[in-house]
C-alpha positions as CSV (number, residue, x, y, z in Angstrom):
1,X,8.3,2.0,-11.7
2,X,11.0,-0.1,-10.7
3,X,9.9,-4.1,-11.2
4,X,13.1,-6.0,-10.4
5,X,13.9,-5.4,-7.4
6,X,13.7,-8.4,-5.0
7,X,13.0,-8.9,-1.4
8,X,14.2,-11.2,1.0
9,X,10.8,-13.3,1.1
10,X,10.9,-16.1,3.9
11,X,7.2,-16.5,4.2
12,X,3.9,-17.0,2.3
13,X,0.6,-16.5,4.2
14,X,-2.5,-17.6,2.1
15,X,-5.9,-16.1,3.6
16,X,-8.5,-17.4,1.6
17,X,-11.8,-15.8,2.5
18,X,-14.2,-16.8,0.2
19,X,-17.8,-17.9,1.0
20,X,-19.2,-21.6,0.3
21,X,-19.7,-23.3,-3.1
22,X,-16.9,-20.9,-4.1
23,X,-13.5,-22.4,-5.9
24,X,-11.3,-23.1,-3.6
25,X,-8.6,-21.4,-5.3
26,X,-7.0,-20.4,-2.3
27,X,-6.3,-23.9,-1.0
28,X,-5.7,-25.1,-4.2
29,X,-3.1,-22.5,-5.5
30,X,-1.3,-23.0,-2.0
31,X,-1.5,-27.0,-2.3
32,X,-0.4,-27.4,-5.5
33,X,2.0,-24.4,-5.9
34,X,2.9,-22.8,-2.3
35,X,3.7,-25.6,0.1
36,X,5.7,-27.6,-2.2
37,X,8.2,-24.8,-2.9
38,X,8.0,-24.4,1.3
39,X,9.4,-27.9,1.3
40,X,12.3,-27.6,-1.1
41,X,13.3,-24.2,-0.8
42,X,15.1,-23.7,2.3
43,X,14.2,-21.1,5.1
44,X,10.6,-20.5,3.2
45,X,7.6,-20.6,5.8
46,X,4.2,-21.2,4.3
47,X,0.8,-21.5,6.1
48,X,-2.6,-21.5,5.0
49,X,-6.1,-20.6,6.8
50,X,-9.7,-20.1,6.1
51,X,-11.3,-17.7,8.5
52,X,-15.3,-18.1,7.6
53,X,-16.2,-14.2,9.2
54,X,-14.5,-11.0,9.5
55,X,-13.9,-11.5,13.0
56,X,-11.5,-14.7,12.3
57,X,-10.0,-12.8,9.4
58,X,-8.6,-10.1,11.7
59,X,-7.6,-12.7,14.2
60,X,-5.3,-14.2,11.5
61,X,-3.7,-11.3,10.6
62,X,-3.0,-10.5,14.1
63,X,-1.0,-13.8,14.2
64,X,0.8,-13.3,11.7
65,X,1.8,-10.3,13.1
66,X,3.2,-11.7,16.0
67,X,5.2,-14.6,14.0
68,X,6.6,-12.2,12.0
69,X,7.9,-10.1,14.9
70,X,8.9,-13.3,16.7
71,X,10.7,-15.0,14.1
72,X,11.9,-11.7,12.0
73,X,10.4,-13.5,8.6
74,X,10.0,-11.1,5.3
75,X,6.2,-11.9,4.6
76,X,4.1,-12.1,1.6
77,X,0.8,-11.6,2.3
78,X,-1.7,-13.2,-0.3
79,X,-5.7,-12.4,0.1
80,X,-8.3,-14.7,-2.0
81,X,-11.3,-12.9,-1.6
82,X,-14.2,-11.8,-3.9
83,X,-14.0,-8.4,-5.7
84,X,-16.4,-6.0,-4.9
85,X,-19.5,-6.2,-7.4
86,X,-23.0,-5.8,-6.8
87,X,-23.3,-2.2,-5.6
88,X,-20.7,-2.6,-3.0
89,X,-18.0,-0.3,-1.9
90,X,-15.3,-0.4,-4.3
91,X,-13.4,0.6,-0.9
92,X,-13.8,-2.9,0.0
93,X,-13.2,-6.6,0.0
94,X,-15.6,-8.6,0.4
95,X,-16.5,-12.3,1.6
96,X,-20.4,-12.0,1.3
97,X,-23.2,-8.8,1.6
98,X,-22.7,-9.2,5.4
99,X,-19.3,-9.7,5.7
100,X,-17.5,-7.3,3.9
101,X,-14.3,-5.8,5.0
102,X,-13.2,-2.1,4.2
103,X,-9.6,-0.7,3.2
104,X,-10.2,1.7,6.2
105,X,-10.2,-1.8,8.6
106,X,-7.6,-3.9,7.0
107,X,-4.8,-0.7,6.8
108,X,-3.8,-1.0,10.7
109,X,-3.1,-4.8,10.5
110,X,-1.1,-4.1,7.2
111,X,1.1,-0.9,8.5
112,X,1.9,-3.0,11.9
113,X,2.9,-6.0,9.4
114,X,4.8,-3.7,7.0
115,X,6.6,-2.0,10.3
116,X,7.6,-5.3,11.9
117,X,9.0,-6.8,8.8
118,X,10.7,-3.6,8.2
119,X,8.9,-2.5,5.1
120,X,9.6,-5.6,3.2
121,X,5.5,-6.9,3.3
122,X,4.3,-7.7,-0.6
123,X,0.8,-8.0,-0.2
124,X,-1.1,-10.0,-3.2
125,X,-5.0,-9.6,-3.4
126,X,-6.3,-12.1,-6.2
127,X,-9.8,-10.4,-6.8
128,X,-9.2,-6.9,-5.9
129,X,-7.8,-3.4,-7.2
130,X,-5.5,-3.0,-4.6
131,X,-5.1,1.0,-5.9
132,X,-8.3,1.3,-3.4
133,X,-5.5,1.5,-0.8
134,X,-4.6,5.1,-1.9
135,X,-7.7,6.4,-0.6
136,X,-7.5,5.6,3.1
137,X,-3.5,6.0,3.3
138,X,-2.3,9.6,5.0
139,X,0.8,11.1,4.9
140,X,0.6,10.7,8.7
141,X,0.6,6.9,8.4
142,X,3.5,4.8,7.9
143,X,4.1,2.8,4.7
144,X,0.8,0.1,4.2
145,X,2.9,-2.0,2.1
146,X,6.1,-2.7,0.2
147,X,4.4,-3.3,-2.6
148,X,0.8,-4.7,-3.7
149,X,-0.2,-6.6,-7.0
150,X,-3.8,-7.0,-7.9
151,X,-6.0,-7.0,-11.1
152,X,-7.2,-4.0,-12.6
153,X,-10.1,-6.1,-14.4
154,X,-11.8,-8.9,-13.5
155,X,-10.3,-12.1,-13.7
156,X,-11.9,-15.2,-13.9
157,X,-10.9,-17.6,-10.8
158,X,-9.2,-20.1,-13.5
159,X,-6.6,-17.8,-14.7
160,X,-6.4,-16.6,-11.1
161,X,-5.1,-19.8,-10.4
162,X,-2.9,-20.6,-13.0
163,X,-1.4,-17.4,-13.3
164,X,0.1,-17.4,-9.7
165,X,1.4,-20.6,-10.2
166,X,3.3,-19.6,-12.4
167,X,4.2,-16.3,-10.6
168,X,5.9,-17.9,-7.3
169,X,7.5,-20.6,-9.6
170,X,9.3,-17.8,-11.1
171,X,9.7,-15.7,-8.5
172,X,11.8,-18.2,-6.0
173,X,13.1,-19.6,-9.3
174,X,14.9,-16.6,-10.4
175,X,14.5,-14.0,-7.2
176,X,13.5,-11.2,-9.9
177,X,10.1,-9.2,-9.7
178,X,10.2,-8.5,-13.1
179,X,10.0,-12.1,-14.2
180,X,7.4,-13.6,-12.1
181,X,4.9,-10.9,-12.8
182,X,5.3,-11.2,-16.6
183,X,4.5,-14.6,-15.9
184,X,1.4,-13.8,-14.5
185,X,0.9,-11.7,-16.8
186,X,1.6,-13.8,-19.9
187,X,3.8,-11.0,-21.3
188,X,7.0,-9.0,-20.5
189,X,5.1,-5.9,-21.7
190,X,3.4,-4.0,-19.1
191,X,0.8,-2.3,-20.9
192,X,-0.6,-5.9,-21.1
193,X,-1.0,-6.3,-17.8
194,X,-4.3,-7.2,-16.1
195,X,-2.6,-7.6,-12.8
196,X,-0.6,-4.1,-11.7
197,X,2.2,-3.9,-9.2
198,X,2.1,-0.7,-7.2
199,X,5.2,-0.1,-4.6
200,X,5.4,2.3,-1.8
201,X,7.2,4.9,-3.6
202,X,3.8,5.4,-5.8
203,X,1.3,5.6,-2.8
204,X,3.5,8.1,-1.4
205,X,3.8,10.2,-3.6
206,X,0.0,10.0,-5.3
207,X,-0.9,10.7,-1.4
208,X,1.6,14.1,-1.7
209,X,0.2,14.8,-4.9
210,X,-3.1,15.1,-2.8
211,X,-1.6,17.0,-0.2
212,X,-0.3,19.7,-2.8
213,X,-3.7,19.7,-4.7
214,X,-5.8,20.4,-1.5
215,X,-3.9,21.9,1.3
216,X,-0.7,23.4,-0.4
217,X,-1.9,25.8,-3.2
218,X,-1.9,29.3,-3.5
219,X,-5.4,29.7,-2.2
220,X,-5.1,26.8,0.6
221,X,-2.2,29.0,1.9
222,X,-3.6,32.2,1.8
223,X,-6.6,31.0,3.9
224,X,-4.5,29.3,6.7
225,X,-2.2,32.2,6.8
226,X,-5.5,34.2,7.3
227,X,-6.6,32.1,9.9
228,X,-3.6,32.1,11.9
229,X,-3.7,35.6,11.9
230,X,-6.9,35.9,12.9
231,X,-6.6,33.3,15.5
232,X,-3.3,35.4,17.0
233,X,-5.4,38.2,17.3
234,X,-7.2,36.8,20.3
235,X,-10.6,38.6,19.5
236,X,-9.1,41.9,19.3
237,X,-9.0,44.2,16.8
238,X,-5.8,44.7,14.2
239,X,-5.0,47.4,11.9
240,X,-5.4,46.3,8.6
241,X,-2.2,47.4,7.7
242,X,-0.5,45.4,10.0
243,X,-3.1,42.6,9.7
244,X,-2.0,42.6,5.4
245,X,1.8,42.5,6.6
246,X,0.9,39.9,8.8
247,X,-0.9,37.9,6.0
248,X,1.9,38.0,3.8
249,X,4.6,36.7,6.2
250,X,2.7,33.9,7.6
251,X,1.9,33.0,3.9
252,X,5.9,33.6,2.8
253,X,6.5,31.5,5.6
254,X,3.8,28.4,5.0
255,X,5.3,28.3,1.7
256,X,9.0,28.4,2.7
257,X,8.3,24.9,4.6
258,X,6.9,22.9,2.2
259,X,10.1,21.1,1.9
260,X,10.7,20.9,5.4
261,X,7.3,18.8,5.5
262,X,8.3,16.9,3.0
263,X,11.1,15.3,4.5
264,X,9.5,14.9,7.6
265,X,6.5,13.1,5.8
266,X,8.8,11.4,4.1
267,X,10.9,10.2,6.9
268,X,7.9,8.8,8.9
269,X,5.9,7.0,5.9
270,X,9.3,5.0,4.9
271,X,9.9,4.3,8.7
272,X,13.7,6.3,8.0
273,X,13.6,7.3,12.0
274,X,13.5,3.5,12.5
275,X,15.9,2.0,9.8
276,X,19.0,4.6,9.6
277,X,20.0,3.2,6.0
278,X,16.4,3.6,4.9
279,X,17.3,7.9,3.3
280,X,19.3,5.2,0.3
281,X,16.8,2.8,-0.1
282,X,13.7,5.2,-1.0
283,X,14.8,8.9,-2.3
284,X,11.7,10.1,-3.1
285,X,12.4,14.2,-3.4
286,X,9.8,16.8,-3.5
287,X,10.1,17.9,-7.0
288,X,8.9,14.3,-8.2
289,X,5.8,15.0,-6.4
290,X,5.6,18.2,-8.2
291,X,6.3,16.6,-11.8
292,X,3.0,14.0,-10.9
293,X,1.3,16.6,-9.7
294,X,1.6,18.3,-12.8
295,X,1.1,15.5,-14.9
296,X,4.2,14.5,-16.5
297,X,5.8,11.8,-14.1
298,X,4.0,8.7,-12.4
């Protein structure tokens, strides 16, 4: 997985949703850390809020929204918000037992905010396994994210802090990816790593490896292929000999235009029918989604 590439970042928008007698860790990570660098590094927009229910927090991201279609900024989006613990959803953040907020809400707001800023939004979640995102993404969607850091374990709010810190020093220090996540990591080897990086590239093609596993085997064919047939038939009767000829050229030609899918898929999910230099920046093919499908690629 490719680490080092850099986008063109002009904003940081901190959403801390966190419920009281909580660390502030939001505010404090974006007073001590985030705002400063906003004042010496030029053309960086920064802004803070602290919606207190799920109402507000979809309100904010709305705004941003519209102030990054209005002023064309490259956002990163950064979420401090509980885990999910206690018996809730682990397809979830959460604020509080009555305010939680599920993947299956928050994925609009985040592939309008993705689309606007051309697929350039890095989304950060402090307290969540952002890899919960693979299972409300569809390959009829378009990209959720650029890319999307969060811990695999739990972290305690402390080294939450300090570990960002450190990771937007770096990154506007140096403008590599690589860098400022092995400073929030504490180490340059990734095997190390509490807090994971995952791009577009891997949701699409974990959400193709799906795809293949469910709807695109032998079997899965076989049965659709049946069931156009049968549905051509109209309610009337066919000879089985031209129903088993039938069969075998709607299944010969389900299988001829998997490809074909593909690159439309493909095309919609990494917005290529809205950014015409798009084919070069993400050349996923189809057989890497058949290497992870078969285990030996990620």
């Amino acid at each position: 997985m490719d680490y080092t590439r850099y986008n063109n970042f002009s904003s940081v928008y901190v959403i801390e949703f966190l419920k009281d007698g909580n660390l502030r860790t939001g505010r404090d990570l974006y007073e001590s850390c985030i705002l400063p660098l906003g004042q010496i590094k030029e053309n960086l927009y920064t802004n803070l809020t602290q919606p207190k229910s799920k109402r507000e927090f979809f309100d904010v991201l709305s705004k941003i929204v519209d102030d990054c279609k209005a002023n064309s900024r490259g956002p990163i989006l950064h979420i401090e918000a509980h885990g999910n613990d206690d018996g809730i959803a682990n397809d979830s953040i959460v604020q509080s037992a009555d305010q939680i907020i599920f993947w299956s809400e928050l994925k609009p707001f985040l592939c309008n905010l993705n689309e606007v800023s051309g697929l350039n939004l890095l989304v950060i979640m402090a307290a969540c396994n952002g890899f919960n995102l693979t299972k409300v993404v569809q390959l009829t969607d378009r990209a959720p994210v650029w890319g999307i850091i969060g811990p695999e374990v739990n972290v305690e709010a402390g080294h939450i802090l300090e570990g960002f810190k450190e990771f937007y020093k770096k990154l506007f220090e140096s403008c590599d990816g690589r860098k400022a996540l092995n400073s929030l990591n504490k180490s340059p080897d990734v095997k190390d790593w509490h807090f994971k990086f995952l791009n577009a590239e891997f949701f699409f093609i974990y959400i193709y490896k799906n795809y293949l596993e469910t709807l695109c085997t032998e079997d899965a064919l076989l049965k659709r292929a049946q069931k156009i047939v049968k549905e051509s038939g109209a309610g009337r009767p066919l000879n089985s000999n031209i129903e088993s000829q039938m069969i075998k050229d709607f299944f010969k030609l389900l299988s001829s235009t998997q490809i074909a899918y593909f690159e439309k898929h493909k095309r919609h999910f990494f917005m290529m029918d809205l950014f015409e230099d798009y084919d070069q920046r993400f050349q996923i093919t189809f057989d890497q989604c058949k290497k992870f499908l078969q285990g030996n690629g990620s």
